[in-house]
C-alpha positions as MATLAB code, in Angstrom:
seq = 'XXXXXXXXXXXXXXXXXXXXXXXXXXXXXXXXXXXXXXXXXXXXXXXXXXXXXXXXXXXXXXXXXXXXXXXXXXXXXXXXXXXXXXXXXXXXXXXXXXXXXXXXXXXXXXXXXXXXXXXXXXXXXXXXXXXXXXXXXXXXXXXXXXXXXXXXXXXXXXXXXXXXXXXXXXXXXXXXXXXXXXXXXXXXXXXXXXXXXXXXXXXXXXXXXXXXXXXXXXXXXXXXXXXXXXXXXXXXXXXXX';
ca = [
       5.013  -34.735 -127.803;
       1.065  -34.316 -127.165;
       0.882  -37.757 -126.596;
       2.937  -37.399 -123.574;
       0.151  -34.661 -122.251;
      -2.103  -37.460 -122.295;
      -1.306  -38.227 -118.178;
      -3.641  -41.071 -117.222;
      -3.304  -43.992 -117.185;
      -6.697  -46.069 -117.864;
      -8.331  -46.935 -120.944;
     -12.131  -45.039 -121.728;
     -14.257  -47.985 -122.267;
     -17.074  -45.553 -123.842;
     -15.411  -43.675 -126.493;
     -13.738  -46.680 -128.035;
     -10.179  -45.405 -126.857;
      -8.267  -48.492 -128.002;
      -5.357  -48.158 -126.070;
      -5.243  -49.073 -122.338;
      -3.101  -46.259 -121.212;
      -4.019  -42.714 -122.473;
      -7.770  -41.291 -123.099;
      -8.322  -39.055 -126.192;
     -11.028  -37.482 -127.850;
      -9.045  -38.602 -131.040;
     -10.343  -42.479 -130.349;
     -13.544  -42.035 -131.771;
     -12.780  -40.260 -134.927;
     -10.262  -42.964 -135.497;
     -12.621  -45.531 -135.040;
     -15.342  -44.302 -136.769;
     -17.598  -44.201 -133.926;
     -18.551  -40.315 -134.611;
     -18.741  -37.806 -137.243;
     -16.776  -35.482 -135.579;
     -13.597  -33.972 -137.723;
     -11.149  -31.634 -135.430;
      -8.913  -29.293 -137.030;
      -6.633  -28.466 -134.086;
      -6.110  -29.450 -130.343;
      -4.777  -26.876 -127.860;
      -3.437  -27.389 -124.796;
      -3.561  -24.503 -122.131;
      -2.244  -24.185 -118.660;
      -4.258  -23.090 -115.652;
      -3.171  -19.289 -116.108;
      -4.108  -19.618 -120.024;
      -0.742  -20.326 -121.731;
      -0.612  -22.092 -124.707;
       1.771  -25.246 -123.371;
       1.365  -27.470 -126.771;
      -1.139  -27.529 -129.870;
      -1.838  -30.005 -132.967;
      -3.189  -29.598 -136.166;
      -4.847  -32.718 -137.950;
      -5.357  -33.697 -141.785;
      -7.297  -35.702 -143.097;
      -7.408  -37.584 -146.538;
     -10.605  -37.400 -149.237;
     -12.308  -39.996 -147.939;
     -12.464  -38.249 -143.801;
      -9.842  -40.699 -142.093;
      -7.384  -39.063 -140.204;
      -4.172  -39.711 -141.532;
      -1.489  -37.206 -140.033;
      -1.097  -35.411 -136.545;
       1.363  -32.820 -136.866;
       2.699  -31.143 -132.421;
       3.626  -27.913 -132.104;
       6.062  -26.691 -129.149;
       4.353  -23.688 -126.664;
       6.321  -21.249 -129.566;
       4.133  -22.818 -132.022;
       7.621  -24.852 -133.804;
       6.911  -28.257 -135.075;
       7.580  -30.880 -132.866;
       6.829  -34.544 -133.746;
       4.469  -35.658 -135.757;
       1.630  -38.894 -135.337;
       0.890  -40.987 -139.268;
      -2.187  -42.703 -139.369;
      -2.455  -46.138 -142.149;
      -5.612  -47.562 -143.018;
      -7.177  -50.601 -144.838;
     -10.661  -49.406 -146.031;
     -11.894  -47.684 -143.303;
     -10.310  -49.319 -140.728;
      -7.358  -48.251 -138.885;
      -4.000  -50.923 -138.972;
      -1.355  -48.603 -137.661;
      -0.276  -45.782 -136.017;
       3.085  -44.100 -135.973;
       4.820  -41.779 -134.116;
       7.771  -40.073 -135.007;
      10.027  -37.050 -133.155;
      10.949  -34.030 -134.519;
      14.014  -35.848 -135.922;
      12.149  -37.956 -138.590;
      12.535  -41.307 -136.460;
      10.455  -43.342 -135.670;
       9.557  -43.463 -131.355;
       6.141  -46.037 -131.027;
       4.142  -48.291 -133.418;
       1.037  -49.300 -132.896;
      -0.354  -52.262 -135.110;
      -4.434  -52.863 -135.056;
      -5.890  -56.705 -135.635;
      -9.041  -57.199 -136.701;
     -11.286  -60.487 -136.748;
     -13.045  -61.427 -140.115;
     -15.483  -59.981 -138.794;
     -13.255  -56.791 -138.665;
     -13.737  -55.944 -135.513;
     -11.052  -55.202 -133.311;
      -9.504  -58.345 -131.388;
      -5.737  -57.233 -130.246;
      -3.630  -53.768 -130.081;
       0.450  -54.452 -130.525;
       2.702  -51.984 -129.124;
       5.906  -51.632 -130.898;
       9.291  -49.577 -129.636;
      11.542  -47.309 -131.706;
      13.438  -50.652 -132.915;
       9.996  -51.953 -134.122;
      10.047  -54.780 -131.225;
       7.151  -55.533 -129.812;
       6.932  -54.865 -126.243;
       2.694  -54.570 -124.977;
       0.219  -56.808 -126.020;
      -3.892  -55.697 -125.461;
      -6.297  -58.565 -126.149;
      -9.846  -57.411 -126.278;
     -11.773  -60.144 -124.752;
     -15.339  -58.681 -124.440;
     -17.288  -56.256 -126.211;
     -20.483  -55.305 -125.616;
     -23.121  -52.637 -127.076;
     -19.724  -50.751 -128.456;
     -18.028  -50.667 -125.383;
     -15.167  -52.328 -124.432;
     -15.626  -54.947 -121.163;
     -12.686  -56.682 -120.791;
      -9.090  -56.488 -121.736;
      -5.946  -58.436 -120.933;
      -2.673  -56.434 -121.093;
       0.776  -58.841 -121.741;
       3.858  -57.167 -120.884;
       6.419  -58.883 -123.020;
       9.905  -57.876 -121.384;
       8.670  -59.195 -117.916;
       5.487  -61.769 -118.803;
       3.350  -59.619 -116.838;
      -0.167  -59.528 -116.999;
      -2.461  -57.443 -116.462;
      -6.616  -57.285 -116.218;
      -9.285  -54.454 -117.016;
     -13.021  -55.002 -116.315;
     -15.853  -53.073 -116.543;
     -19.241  -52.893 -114.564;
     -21.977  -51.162 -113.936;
     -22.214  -49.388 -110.404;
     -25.359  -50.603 -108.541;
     -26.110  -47.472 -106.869;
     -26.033  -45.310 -110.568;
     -27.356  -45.978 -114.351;
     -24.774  -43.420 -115.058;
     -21.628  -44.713 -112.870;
     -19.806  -47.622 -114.551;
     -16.290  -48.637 -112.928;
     -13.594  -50.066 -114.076;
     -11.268  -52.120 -112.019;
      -7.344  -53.168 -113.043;
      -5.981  -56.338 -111.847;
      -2.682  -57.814 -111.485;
      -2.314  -61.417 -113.103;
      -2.795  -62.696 -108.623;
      -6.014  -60.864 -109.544;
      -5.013  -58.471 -106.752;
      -6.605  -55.051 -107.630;
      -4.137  -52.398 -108.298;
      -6.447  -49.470 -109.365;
      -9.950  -48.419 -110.639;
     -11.804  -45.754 -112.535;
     -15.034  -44.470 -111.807;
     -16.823  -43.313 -115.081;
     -20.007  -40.627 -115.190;
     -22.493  -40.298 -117.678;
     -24.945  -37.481 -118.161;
     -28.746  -38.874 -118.891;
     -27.597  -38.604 -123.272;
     -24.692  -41.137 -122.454;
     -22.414  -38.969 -123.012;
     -19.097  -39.179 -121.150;
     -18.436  -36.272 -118.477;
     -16.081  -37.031 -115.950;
     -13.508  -40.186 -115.103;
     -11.482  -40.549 -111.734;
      -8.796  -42.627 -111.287;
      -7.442  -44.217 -107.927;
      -3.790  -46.040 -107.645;
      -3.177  -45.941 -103.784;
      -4.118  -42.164 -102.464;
      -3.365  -40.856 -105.742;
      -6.279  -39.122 -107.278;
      -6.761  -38.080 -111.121;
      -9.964  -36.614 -113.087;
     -10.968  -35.269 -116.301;
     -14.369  -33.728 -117.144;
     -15.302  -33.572 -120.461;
     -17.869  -30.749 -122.243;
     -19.232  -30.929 -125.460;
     -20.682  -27.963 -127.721;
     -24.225  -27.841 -129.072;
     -24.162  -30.529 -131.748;
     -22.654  -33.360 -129.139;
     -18.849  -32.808 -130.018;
     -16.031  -32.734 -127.108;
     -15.253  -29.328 -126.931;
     -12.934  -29.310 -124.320;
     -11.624  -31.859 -121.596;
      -9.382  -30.830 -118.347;
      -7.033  -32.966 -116.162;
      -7.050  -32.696 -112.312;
      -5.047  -34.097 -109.453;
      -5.984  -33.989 -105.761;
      -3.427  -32.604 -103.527;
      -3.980  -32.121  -99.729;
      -7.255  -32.785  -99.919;
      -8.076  -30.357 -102.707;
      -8.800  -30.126 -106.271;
      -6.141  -28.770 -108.443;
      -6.253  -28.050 -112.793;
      -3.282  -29.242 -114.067;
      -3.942  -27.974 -118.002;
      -7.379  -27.761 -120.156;
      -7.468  -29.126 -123.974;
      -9.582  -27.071 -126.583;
     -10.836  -28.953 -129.419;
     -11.613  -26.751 -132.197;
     -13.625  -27.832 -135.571;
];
């Protein structure tokens, strides 16, 4: 699945990516926080070889309603179905190339319909995560408390602004003994647009940097791991319109 391409693990504050474990460009056209429409998404490894791809429809009124993966052979291979109420997202589906069901995602909305909690369903439609959103500010989320069901866990994300940087906000991840467990450091060029995000668990080390095209639109974004000290592309998404 392209989902599972979708390697780190921290939530984007910025472009309204409502789930607190992937980043994706998607986020914002879902939640109607840009214009944007994508056709296709194509993943690509360092030496240029097409590793996954997927095409996206949309319905008459521009939500996004179906993504459909294709394997590195370009063979279908899983599909994502989008339901709405108005314009406002309530779930998301994924299925594998068998027709069955693997995730569910279930969006609840305040009467104010804005967006107060994120369920995360298994294959067996149980649910199994729980993301509360407890702050919100300026369209960006602040704060988030993540409820592991199976175990009771908890877990925290907060968001700040870096003293040293208008453009440097961090996020830190908490366990419920408020011990810190992780953080990402988020850059901003001076149009507050999203470029980069590094992530830190331990001595592990991820990044993506984002670029956009001439009309503000993510044209690509690449994923990066540091390894002995260096630097290394692990694969590059092209977003084409």
């Amino acid at each position: 699945m392209l989902k599972k391409f979708l390697l780190t693990i921290f939530i984007n504050f910025s472009l309204w990516s409502y789930t607190p474990g992937k980043w994706s460009h998607l986020d914002s056209v879902i939640m109607k926080k840009t214009d944007a429409k994508p056709k296709k998404e194509v993943v690509k490894s360092p030496s240029d070889k097409v590793l996954y791809s997927a095409e996206f429809e949309y319905d008459k009124d521009g939500n996004l309603i179906k993504e459909k993966y294709l394997n590195s052979t370009g063979k279908e291979d899983g599909y994502t179905r989008y339901s709405y109420r108005g314009k406002m997202v309530i779930k998301e589906e994924l299925f594998g190339l068998d027709g069955k069901i693997k995730e569910t995602r279930i969006f609840e909305y305040d009467k104010n319909d804005n967006l107060k909690r994120l369920r995360l369903l298994d294959s067996s439609g149980i649910d199994t995560v729980h993301y509360k959103i407890k702050e919100v500010m300026n369209n960006e989320l602040q704060s988030i408390e993540v409820l592991w069901l199976g175990s009771k866990d908890m877990e925290y994300y907060n968001v700040k602004r870096s003293p040293d940087s208008e453009f440097k906000f961090i996020q830190e991840i908490s366990l419920e003994n408020r011990k810190t467990m992780g953080q990402v450091i988020y850059m901003y060029d001076k149009n507050k647009k999203l470029i980069s995000r590094m992530n830190s668990v331990s001595d592990d080390r991820k990044q993506n940097n984002i670029k956009y095209d001439q009309e503000g639109r993510v044209q690509s974004f690449t994923f990066h791991v540091k390894r002995g000290g260096k630097w290394e592309l692990l694969k590059t998404h092209e977003i084409l319109y």
